[in-house]
C-alpha positions as CSV (number, residue, x, y, z in Angstrom):
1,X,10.6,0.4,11.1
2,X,10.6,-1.1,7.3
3,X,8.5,0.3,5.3
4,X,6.2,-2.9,4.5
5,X,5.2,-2.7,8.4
6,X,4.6,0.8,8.2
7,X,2.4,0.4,5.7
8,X,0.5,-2.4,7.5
9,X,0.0,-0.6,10.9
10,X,-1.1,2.2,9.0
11,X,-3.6,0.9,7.1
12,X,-4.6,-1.4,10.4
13,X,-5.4,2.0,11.8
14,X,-7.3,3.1,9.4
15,X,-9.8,0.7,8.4
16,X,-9.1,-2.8,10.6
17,X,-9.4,-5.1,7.5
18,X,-10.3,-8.6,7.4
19,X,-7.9,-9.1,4.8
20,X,-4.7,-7.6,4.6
21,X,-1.5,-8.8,2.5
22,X,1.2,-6.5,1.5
23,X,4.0,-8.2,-0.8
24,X,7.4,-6.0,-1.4
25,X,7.8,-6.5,-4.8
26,X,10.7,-4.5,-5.6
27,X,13.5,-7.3,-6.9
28,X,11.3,-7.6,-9.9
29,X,12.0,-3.7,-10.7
30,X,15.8,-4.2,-9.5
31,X,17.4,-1.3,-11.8
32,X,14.8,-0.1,-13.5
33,X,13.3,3.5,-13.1
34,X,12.4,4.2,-9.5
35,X,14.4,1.5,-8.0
36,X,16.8,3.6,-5.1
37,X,18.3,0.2,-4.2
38,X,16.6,0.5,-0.9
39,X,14.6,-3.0,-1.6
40,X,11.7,-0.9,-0.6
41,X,10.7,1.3,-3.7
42,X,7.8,-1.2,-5.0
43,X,4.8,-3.3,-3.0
44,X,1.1,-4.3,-4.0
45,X,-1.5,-3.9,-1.5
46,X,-4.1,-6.5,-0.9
47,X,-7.1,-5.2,1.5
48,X,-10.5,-5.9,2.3
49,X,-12.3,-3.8,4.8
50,X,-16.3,-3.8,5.9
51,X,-15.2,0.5,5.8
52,X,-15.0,-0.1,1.6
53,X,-18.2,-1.3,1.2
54,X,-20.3,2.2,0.7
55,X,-17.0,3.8,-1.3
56,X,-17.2,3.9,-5.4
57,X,-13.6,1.9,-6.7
58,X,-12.0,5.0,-6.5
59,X,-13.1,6.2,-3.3
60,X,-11.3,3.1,-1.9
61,X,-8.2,3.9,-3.7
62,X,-8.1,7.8,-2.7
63,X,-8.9,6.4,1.2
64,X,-6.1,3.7,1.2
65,X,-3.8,6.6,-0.6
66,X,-4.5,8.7,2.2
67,X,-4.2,6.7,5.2
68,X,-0.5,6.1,3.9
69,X,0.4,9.5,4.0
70,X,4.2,10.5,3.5
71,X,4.0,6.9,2.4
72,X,3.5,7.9,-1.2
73,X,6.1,10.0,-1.2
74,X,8.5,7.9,-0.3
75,X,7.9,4.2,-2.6
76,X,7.8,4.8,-5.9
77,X,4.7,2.4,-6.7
78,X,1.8,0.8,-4.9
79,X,-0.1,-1.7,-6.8
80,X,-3.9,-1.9,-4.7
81,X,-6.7,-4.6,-4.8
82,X,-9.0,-2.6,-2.6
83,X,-12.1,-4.1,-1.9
């Protein structure tokens, strides 16, 4: 499974979001630190989810971290807009 749709059923799991947009953005870090060539080292995370609204900013982030998992260790950014 590629790792963008691993990181959408995960986080479809987790907190069934109204909003959900991830966007690989790894060309624009093509050869620059982090970048393993696999095309999947860099994505940004847009997700809105009725579970956020009681979390503090950083709550959100820490939940979304965690319902990826192994995720994190395996792409070497995520940008988030958690909300």
């Amino acid at each position: 499974m590629a790792v963008k749709d691993e990181i959408e059923e995960r986080l479809t799991a987790a907190f069934a979001p109204s909003v959900l947009e991830v966007v690989n953005e790894s060309h624009k870090h093509a050869g620059h630190a982090g970048d393993d060539g696999s095309g999947a080292s860099h994505f940004h995370i847009t997700i809105r989810a009725a579970a956020f609204g009681p979390m503090s900013r950083l709550a959100r982030h820490r939940a979304v971290q965690a319902a990826l998992g192994d995720l994190n260790q395996r792409v070497h950014a995520i940008g988030l807009d958690v909300g």
